[in-house]
TORLUMPA-775456 format. One record per residue: residue in three letters; x, y negated, z negated of N, C-alpha, C in turn. Coordinates in steps of 0.02 Angstrom, whole numbers, plus 50000, padded with zeros to 5 digits. Last residue first. Layout:
N
ALAXYZXYZXYZ/...
REM end
This chain:
403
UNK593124393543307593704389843285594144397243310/UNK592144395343399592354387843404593104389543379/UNK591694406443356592004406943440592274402343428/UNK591084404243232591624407443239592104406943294/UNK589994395643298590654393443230591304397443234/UNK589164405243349589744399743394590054396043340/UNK588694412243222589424416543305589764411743330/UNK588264406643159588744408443131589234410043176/UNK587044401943243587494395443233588154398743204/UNK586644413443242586904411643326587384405643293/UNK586114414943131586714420043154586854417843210/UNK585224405643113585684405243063586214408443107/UNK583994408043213584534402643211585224403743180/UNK583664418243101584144420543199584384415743236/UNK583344413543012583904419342986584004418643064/UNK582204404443060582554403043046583314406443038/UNK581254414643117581724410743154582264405343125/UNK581044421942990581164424943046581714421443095/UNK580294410742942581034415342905581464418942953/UNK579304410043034579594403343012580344405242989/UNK578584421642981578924421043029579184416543056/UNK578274422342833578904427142882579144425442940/UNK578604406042756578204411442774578804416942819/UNK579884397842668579244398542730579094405942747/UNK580784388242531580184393042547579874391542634/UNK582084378042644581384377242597581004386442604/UNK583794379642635583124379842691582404378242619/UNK584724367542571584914375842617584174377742674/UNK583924361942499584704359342564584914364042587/UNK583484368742418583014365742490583684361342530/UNK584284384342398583944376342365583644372442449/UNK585624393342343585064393642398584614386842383/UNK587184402342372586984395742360586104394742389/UNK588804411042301588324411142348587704405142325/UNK589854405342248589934408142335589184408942353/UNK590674392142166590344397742193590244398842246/UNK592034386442134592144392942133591334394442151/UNK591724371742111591814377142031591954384342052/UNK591864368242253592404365342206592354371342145/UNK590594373142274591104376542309591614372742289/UNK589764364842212589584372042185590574376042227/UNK589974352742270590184353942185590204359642177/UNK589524352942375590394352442370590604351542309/UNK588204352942354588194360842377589244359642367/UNK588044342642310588004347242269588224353342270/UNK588134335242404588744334642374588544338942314/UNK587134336142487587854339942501588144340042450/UNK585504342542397586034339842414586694340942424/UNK585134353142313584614348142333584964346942399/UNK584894369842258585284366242284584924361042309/UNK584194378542169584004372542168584454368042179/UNK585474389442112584934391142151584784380942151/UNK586824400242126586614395142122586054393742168/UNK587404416542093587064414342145586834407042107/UNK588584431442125588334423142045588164418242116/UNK588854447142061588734439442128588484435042076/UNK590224452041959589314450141965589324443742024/UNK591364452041875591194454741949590434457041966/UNK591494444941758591234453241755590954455741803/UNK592234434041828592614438941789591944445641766/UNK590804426641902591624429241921592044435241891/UNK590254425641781589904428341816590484433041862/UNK591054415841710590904419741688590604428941721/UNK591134406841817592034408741796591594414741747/UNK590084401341812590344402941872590784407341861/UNK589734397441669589254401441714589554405941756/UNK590764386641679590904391641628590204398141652/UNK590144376841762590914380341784590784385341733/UNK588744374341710589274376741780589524381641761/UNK589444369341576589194375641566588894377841652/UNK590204357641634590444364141577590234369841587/UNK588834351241674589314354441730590114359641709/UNK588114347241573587834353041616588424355041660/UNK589254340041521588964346841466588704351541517/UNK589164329041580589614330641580589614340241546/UNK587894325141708588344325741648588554329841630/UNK588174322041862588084316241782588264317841741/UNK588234335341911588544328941949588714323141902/UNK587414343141849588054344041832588504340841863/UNK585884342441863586354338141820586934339041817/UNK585934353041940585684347641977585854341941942/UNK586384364341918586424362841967586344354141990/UNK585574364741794586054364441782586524361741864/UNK584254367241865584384363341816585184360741814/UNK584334380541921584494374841952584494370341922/UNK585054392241826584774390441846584814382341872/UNK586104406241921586074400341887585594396241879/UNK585914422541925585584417541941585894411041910/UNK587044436741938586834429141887586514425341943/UNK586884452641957586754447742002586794442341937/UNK587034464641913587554464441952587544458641995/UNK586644473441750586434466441786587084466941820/UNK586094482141634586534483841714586584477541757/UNK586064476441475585884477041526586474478941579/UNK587274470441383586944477341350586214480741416/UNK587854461441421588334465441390587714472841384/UNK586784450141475587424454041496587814458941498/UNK586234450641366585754453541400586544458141439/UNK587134442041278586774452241242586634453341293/UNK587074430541356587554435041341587564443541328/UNK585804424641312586034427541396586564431341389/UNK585074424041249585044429141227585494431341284/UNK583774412741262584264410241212584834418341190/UNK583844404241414583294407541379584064408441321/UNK584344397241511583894393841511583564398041436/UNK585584402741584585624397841535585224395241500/UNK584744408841728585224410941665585444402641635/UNK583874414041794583794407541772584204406341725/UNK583824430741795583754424441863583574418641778/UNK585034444841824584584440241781584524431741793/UNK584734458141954584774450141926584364446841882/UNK584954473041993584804468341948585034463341935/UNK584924482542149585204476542113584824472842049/UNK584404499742145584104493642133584994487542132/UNK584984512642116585344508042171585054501942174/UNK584614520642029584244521842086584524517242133/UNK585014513041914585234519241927585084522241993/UNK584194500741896584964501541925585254506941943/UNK583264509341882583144506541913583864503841932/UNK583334513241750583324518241796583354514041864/UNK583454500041663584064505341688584124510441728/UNK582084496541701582864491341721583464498041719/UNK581474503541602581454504941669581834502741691/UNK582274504341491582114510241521582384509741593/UNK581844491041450582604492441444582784501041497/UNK580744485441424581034484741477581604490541481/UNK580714490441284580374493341336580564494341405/UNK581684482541219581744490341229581494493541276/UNK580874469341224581584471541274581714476841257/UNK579794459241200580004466841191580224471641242/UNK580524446741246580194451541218579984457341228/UNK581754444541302581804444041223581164447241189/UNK581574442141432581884447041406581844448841330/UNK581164429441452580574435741466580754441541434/UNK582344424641490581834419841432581444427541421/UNK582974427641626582944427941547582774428141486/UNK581604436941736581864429241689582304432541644/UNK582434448041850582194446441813582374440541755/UNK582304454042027582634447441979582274447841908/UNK583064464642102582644464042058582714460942021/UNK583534467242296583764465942216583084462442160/UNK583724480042413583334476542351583724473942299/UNK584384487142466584334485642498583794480842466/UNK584784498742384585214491642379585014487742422/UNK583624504942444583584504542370583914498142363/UNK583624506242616584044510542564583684503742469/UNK582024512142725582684507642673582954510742640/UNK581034518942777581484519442791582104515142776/UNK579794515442698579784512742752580664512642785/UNK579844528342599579424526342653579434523142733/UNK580874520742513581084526742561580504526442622/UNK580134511142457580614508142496580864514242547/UNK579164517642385578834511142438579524510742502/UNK579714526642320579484527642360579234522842410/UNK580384516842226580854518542264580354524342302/UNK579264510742156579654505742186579934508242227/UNK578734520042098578304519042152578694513942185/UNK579794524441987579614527042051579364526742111/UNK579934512041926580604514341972580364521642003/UNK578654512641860578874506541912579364510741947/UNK578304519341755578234523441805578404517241881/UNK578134510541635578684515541626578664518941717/UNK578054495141643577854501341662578094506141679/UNK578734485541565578594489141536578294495041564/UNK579014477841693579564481841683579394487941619/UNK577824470741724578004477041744578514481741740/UNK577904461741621577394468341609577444472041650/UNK579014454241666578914459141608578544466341593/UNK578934454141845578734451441765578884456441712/UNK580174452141966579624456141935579664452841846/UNK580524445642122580374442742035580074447041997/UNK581774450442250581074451342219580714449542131/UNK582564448142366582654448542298581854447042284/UNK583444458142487582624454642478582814455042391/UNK584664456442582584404459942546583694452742538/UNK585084459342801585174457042699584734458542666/UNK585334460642950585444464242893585404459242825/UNK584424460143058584444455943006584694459442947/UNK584154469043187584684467043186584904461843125/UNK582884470243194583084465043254583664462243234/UNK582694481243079582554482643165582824478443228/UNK582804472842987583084477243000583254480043076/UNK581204466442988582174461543012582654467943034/UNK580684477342974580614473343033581214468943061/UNK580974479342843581134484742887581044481242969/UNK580424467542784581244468742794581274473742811/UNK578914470042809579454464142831580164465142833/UNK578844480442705578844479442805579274477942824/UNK579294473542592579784481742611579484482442705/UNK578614465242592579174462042574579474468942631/UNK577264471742557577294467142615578004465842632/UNK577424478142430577464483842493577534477242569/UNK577574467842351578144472442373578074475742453/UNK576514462642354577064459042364577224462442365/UNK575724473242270575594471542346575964467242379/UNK576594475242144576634479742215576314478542280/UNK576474463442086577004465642117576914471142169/UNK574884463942090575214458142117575754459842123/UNK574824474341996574604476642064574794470342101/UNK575504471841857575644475441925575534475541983/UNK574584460041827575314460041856575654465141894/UNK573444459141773573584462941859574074462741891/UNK572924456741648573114463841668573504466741749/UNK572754444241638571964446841671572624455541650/UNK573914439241617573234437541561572854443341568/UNK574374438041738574624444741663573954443241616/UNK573744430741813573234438141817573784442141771/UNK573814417641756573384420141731573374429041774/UNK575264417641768575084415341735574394421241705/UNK575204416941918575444421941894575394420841838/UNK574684403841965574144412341962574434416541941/UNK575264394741955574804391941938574294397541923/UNK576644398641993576814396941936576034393741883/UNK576564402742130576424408142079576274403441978/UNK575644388642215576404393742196576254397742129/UNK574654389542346574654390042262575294393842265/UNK574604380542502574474386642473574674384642384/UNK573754372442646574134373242600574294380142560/UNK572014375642680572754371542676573034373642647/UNK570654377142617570794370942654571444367542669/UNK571044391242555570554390442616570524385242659/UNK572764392642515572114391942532571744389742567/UNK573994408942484573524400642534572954399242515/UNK574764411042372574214409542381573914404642432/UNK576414418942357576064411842376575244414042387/UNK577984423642284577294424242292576874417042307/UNK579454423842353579284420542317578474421842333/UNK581084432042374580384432542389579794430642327/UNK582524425942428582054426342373581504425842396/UNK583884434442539583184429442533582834431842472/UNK585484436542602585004440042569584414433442586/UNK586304428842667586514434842652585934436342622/UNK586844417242809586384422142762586484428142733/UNK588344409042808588044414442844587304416942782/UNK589204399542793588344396842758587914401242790/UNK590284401842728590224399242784589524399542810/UNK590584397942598590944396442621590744395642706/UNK589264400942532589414394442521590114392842565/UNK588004413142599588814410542579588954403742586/UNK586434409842556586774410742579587454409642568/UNK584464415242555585224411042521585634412142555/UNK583164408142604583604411942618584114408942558/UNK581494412142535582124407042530582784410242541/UNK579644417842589580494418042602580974410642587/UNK578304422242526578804418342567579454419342552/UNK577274434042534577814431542515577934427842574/UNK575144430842469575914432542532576364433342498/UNK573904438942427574274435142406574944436242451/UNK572624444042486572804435642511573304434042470/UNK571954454642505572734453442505573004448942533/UNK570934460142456570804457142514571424453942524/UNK571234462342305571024466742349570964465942437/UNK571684451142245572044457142262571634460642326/UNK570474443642254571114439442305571554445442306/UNK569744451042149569584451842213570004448342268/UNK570554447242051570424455242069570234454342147/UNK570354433542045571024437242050570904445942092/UNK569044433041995569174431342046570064434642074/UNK568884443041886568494443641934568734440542011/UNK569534434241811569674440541825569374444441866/UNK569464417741859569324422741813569694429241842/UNK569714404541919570364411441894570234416241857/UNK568924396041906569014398241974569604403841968/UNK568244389441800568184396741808568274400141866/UNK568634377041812568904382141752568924388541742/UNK567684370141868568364373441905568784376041880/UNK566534371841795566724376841850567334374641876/UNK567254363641698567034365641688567074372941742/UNK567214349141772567784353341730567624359141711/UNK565994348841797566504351441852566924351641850/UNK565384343841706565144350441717565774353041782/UNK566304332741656566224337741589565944344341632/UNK566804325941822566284325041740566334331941715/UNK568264317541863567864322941862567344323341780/UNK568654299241827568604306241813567954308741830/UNK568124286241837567934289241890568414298641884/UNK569534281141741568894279041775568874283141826/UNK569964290541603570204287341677569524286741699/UNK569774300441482569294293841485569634290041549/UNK570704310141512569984312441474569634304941509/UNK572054310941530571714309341584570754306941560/UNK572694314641427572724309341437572414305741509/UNK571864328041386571874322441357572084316941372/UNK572354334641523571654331241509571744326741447/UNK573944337441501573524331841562572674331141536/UNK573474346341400573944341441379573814334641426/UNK573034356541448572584352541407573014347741381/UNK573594360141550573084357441581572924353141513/UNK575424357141482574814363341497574334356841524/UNK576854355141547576604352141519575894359441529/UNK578834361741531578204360941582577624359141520/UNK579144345441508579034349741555579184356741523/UNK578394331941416578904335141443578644342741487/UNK577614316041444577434323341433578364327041451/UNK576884302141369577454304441395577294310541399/UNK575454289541419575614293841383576554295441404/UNK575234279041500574664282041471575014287841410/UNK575854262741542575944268541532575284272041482/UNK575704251141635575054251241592575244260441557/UNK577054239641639576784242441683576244245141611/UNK577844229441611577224225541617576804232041646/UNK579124232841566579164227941632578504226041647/UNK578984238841461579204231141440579224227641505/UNK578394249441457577934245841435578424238241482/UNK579654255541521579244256541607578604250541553/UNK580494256341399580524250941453580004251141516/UNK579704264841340579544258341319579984254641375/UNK579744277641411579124273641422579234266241372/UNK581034279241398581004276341480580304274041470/UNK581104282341270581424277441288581364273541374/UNK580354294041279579864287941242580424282941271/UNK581234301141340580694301941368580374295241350/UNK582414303941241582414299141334581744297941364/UNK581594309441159581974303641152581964298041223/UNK581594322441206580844318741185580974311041175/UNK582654325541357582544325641271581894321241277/UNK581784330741529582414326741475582064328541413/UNK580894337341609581274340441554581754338741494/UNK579354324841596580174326441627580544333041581/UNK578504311641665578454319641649579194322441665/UNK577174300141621578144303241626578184306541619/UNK575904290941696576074297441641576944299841660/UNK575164274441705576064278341701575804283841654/UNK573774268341786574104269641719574754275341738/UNK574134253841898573734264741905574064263641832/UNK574254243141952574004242141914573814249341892/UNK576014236642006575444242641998574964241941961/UNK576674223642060575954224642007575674229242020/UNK577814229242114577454228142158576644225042116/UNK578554227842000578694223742042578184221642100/UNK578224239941957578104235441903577974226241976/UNK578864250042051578224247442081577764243142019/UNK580304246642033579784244042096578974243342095/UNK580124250341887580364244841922580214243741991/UNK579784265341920579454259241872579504253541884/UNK581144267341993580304268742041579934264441980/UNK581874269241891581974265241951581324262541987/UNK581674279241813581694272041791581604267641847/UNK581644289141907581144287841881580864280241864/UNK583014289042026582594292141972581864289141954/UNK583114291542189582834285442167582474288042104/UNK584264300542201584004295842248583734288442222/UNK583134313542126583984312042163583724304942207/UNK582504314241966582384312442030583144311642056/UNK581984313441820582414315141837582134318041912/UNK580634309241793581054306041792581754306741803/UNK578834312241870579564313541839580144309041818/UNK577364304841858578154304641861578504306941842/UNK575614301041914576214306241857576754306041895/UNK574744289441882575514291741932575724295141882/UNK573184285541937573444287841886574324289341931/UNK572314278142042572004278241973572584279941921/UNK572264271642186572814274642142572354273542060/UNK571734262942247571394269542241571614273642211/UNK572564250542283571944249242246571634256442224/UNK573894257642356573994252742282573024251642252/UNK574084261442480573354265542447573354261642374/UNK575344257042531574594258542585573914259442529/UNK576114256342431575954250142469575324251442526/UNK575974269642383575764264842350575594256042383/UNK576934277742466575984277042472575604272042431/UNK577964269142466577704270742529576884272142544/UNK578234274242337578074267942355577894266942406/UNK578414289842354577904287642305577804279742339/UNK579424290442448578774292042462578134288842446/UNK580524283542352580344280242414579864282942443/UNK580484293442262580324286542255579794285742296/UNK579704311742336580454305442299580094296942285/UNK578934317742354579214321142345579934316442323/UNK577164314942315577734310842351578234314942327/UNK575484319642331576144321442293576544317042338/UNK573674318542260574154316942327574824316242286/UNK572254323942242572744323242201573364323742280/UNK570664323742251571054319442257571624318642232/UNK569904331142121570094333642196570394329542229/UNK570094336441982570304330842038570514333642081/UNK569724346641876569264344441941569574338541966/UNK570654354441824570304347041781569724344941828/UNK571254360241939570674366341879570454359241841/UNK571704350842000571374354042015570674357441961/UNK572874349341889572384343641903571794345841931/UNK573394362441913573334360041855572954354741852/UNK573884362042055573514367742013573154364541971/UNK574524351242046574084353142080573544354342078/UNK575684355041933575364351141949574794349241955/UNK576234367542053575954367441983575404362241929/UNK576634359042146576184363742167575904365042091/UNK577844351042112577184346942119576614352442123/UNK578574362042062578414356741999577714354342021/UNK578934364742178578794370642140578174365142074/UNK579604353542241579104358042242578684360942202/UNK580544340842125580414350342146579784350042176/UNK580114328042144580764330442175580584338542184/UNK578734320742106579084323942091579634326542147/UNK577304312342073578044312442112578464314942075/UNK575664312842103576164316242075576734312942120/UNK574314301642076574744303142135575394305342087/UNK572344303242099572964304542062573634304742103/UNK571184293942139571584295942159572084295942102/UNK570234282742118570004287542093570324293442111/UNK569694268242114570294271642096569944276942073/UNK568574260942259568864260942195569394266042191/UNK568644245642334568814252842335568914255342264/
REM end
């Protein structure tokens, strides 16, 4: 048999879909994900001869990185090791000379997030790589041409991540997350097309056809009795459009909503450039009753100014911090100091990339309240969301009746 299979493991989602993407456009069509260790080894003891390559994270719950080297050193992998992690560049070379010293065939280290041309060079010469012409056309599966026309025929969805109160795990709102199905399955997380259609110019029209779907949809919950809000990601380039907080707050009157009946997440990181512009529309836009949230907070270098000199009534935390703040000691400082920050300038303060319980009895030990991550529910479509939010409220009533 030969090797001619790539196999991602990674813990985020989000991470493996990108990935994906990213191997994809290289032309491997054979690219299979494990979402922990014990996945990854699971396919390795079934598929160990067809395995050509293992990209790895290393920060993993359960069964990190180092760990998984060691089993499957153990098992004589013979696939070449790529490490892919947000850790320091340090920790990074230090887990590939021990994943060398147990005998395994490492190819490279990468930190996160990595580009396509970073995976091709160390993929370039793997046996039974995609050839030079079908790298090639699958390079040109994001033109502008093609985007334009996935707008137009309005194949791009939202999905739904509920969040919810950390005290009594009632729903209170949902992140509306852009998705691409595709034709054989599955779907593309934004993080592989939103990318390219700011390139292309079409960031707007990708927010507003996500929007206007979002503003149904939650006039529909509305209707069956789902009261919460819809948080929505808008990019930069649309905040530079000076004429957003109109077509935003006609979409929403339209379909008979109130305005707060939205919240408008925007990155940190995103902010720094050219933040005057933004600055307009974000403020008319709080002015109109919008919620503003600045989503991934800690992550970009300006979070404070934004604070002080933006309308922001939402903190995002980002999950990073969430997720190391069990180990160490610095991420879970800057937690609590997030929490207690967010707290005192009477801003919801939302923790996101909840994995696990004892994460979710860390977040409600530092004081937070509200909480969303795949231990809470996973991204799903509307009507998957649907039944999920009407599970949620029956399980809230007989909680209540109980006690």
């Amino acid at each position: 048999m030969h090797a001619n299979r790539l196999l991602v493991v990674d813990d985020d989602e989000f991470q493996r879909q990108v990935l994906g993407m990213q191997l994809a456009s290289l032309g491997w069509d054979q690219v299979c994900m494990a979402a922990s260790g014990d996945e990854a080894l699971a396919y390795v003891e079934q598929h160990g001869k067809s395995i050509s390559a293992i990209i790895a994270d290393l920060s993993m719950p359960e069964m990190d990185g180092l760990v998984l080297m060691r089993h499957l050193a153990q098992r004589g992998c013979q696939a070449r090791i790529i490490l892919l992690s947000g850790m320091h560049a340090e920790i990074l070379h230090s887990a590939a000379g021990l994943a060398s010293a147990h005998g395994l065939d490492i190819r490279g280290v990468l930190t996160k997030p990595c580009t396509p041309e970073q995976l091709q060079a160390l993929l370039l010469d793997m046996p039974h790589a995609a050839s030079q012409s079908r790298l090639g056309a699958n390079a040109q599966t994001l033109t502008s041409a093609r985007l334009q026309a996935a707008l137009d025929a309005a194949e791009f969805v939202p999905w739904y991540q509920p969040k919810v109160d950390i005290h009594n795990h009632r729903a209170v709102g949902v992140e509306v997350l852009a998705r691409w199905p595709c034709a054989q399955g599955g779907s593309i997380g934004p993080g592989s097309f939103v990318p390219a259609l700011e390139a292309a110019g079409l960031a707007d029209e990708l927010f507003f056809a996500i929007t206007r779907q979002v503003v149904a949809e939650v006039a529909q919950w509305r209707a069956q009795g789902l009261d919460l809000s819809a948080a929505i990601n808008m990019s930069m380039d649309t905040a530079h459009n000076l004429q957003t907080p109109e077509r935003l707050g006609q979409l929403v009157s339209a379909a008979g909503l109130h305005n707060s009946d939205f919240v408008i997440e925007v990155t940190e990181s995103r902010l720094m450039v050219e933040r005057s512009l933004a600055l307009e529309t974000l403020t008319r836009l709080s002015l109109m009753g919008f919620t503003l949230s600045i989503d991934d907070f800690g992550t970009g270098y300006s979070s404070l100014v934004q604070l002080i000199d933006l309308p922001f009534r939402e903190l995002k935390i980002d999950g990073s911090f969430v997720q190391r703040a069990a180990t160490e000691p610095k991420a879970e400082a800057i937690l609590r100091i997030a929490i207690m920050l967010g707290v005192n300038l009477k801003m919801n303060v939302v923790a996101e990339g909840v994995e696990t319980a004892e994460q979710l009895e860390f977040l409600r030990a530092c004081g937070g309240s509200i909480v969303q991550g795949f231990h809470i529910a996973r991204p799903m479509p509307y009507a998957a969301c649907t039944q999920w939010l009407v599970n949620n409220i029956r399980e809230s009533k007989n909680e209540t009746v109980s006690v």
